[in-house]
N, C-alpha and C positions, 0 to 999 in steps of 0.2 A: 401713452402719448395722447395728446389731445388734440389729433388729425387725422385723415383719411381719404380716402378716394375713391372711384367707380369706375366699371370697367370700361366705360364708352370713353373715358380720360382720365386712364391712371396715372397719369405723370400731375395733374391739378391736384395740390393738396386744398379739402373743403376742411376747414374750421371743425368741428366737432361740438354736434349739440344734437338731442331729440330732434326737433325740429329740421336743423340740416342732415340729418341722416336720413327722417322719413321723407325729406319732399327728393332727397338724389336717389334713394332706393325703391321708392315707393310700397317699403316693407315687404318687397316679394320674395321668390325666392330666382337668383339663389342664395342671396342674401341674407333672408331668413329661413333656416334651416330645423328640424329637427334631429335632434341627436343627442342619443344617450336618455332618449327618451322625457328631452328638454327642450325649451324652443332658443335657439339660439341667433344669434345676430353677427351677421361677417361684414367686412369690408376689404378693400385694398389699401396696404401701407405706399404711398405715393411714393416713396426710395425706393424701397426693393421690391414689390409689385405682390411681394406675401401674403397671404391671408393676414386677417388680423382680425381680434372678436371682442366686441363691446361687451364691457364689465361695467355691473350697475347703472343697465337699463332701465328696469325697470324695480328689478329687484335686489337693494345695496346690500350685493354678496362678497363685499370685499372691504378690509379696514377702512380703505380710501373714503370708502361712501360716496365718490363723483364717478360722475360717465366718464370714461376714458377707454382708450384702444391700446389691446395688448397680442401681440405677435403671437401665433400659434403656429405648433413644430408638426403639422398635417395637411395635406393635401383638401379643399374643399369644393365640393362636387358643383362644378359649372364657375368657379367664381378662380380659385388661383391654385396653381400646383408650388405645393412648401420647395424651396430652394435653403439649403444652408447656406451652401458658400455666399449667395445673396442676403440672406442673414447676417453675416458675418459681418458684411462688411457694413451694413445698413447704420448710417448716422443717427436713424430715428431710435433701432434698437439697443444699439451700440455708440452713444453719444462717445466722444472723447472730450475733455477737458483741454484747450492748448497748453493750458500747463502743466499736464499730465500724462500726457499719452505716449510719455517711456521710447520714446522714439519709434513708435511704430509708425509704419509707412501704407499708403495708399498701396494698391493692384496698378500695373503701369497703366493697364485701360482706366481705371478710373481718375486717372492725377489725369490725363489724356482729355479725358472728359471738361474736368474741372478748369480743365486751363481753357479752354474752347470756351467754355459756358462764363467765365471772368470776361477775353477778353472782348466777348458779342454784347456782355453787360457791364462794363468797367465804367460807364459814366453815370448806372443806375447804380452801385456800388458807391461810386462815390458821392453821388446823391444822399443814399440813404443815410449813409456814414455822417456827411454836414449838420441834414438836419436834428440827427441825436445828439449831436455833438452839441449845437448851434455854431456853431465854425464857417465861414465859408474860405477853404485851402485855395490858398495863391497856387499861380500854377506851378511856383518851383518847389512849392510844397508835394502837391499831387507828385511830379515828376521822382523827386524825392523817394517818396513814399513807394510807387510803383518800383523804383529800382530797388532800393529794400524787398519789397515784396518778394520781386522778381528772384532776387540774390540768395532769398531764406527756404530758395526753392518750396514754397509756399503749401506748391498746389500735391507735393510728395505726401504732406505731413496728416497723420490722420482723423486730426479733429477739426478740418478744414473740410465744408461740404457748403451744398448748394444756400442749405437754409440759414447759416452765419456769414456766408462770406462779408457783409459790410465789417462785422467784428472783428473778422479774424483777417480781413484787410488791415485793419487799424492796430491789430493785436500783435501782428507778424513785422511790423516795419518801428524802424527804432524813431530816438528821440530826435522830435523836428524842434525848429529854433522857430518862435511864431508872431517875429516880427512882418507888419503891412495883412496879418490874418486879420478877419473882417468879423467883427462880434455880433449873429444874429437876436432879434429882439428876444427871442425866448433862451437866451442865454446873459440874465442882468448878474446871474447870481456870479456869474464868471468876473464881469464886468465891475461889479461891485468888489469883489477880492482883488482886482490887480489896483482898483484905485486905494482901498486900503493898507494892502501888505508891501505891494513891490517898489522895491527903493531906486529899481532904474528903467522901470518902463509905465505906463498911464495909456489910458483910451481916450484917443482921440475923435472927435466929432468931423465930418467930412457930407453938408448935407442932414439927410437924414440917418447916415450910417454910420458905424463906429468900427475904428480900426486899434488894432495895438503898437503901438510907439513906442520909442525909447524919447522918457522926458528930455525937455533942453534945457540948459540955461542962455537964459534969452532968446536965441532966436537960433542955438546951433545945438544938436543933439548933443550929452554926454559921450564924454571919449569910453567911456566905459568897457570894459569888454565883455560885460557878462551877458548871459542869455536866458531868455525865458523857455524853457523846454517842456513841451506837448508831448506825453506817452502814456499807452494803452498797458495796464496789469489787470492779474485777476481775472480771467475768465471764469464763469461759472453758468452751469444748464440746469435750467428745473428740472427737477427729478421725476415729475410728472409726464410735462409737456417739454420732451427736448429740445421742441423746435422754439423755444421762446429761451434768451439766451442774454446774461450781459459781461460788459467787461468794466474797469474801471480807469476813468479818466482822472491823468494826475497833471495839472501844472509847477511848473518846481520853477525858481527864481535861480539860477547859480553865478555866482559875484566873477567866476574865474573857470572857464570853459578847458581849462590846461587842469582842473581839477575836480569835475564834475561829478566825487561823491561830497560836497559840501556845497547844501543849499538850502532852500526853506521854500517848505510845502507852499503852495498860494493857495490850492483849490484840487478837488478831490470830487468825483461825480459814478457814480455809477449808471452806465446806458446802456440801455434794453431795446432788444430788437427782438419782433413778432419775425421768425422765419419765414411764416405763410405768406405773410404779407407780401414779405419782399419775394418770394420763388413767385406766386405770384404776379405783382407788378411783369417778373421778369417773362414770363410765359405767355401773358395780356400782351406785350411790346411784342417777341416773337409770331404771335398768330396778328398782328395786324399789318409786321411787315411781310409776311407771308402772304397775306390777301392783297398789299398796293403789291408785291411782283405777280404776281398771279394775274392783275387785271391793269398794271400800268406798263408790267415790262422792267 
């Protein structure tokens, strides 16, 4: 994995490089260790609070040949005592696939967890979600979506954790209808497929912003029934760095919503989200509401 943390704030995951390891460690120990009669390098996994020991530091002793952080099954002196069960269930060690994860379930403490930490961050969640997307969700869409969510019993499932949640927000709720969605600028390529492919709906100008319509003839919408449908497939995690993660965005056109496996593709995206990033953001927001109750009350 290509993250880590320190003991003064293990819960902050720090990016991973030379550089950000020695300026947060300041290469001491207990950090840097000897053992086995080697000089060794530790940190903390920001999930489960485990040791963890930099591979090709300095010297590329492993196929990889990049720095990255790997979980070790030992106790290390001043810095973290090994936990399996913590291990186990750790996302960083133990990524799950949403479309993979055979039905395995969260520990109740930990779904407990995660539903607490969505709904204190559910507007940076859907933040993050828009801008990969370039979408901005009408609110019956959000509303939509969150009961989906909600429904898929989300927060049970175990390849749903802190550092995906924007994806596996959008992953876990089914298909929306994305009429009145709002097209942002770094999304033309979207914009450019409905004006080419879709035979019942075009983007409209409104100002400087661009919405999805259903064309009209003349001045009244198409009787139409069909609908342009938004959903989330394909989840996949680097095998490296877990915490960097995408799914794939599919638009489908369908002429007849009473028969919704006959449609045509419009557009197909695949979007990436840095984990870090977003725990991150989220734990920035947390320590600064923390400080205005502390000193406003």
């Amino acid at each position: 994995m290509n993250v880590f943390s320190v003991l003064s704030d293990p819960d902050n995951p720090i990016s991973l490089s030379e550089s950000s390891y020695h300026k947060a460690t300041q290469r001491a120990h207990p950090y840097v260790q000897i053992r086995d009669g080697e000089t060794k390098c530790y940190a903390l996994c920001p999930s489960c609070k485990n040791p963890v020991h930099l591979r090709n530091r300095i010297v590329k002793n492993t196929e990889a040949k990049t720095l990255y952080a790997a979980h070790v099954a030992f106790n290390v002196a001043g810095l973290a005592e090994y936990s399996q069960e913590r291990y186990q269930i750790c996302p960083l060690a133990n990524p799950q696939r949403l479309d993979r994860a055979g039905g395995k379930k969260h520990p109740g403490a930990v779904a407990a967890d995660l539903k607490r930490f969505f709904l204190e961050n559910a507007d940076l969640v859907i933040d993050f979600l828009e801008k990969r997307i370039g979408l901005a969700l009408p609110d019956y869409a959000r509303e939509n979506m969150l009961k989906d969510f909600g429904a898929n019993r989300a927060f049970e499932y175990a390849g749903v954790t802190k550092y995906n949640l924007p994806l596996a927000f959008a992953y876990l709720t089914e298909a929306q209808a994305m009429t009145g969605f709002e097209i942002m600028k770094n999304q033309q390529g979207l914009a450019a497929a409905i004006t080419e492919k879709c035979q019942d709906f075009e983007v409209t100008s409104r100002g400087v912003r661009q919405y999805i319509s259903r064309k009209k003839t003349g001045e009244v919408p198409t009787s139409r029934s069909s609908k342009l449908y938004l959903s989330f497939h394909d989840h996949e995690i680097s095998k490296e760095q877990p915490e960097k993660q995408t799914v794939t965005m599919v638009v489908n056109e369908t002429p007849d919503p009473k028969m919704p496996d006959v449609y045509r593709e419009i557009y197909r995206q695949a979007i990436s989200l840095d984990g870090v990033l977003f725990l991150r953001t989220c734990l920035r927001r947390a320590r600064l509401l923390s400080m205005a109750k502390a000193h406003i009350g």
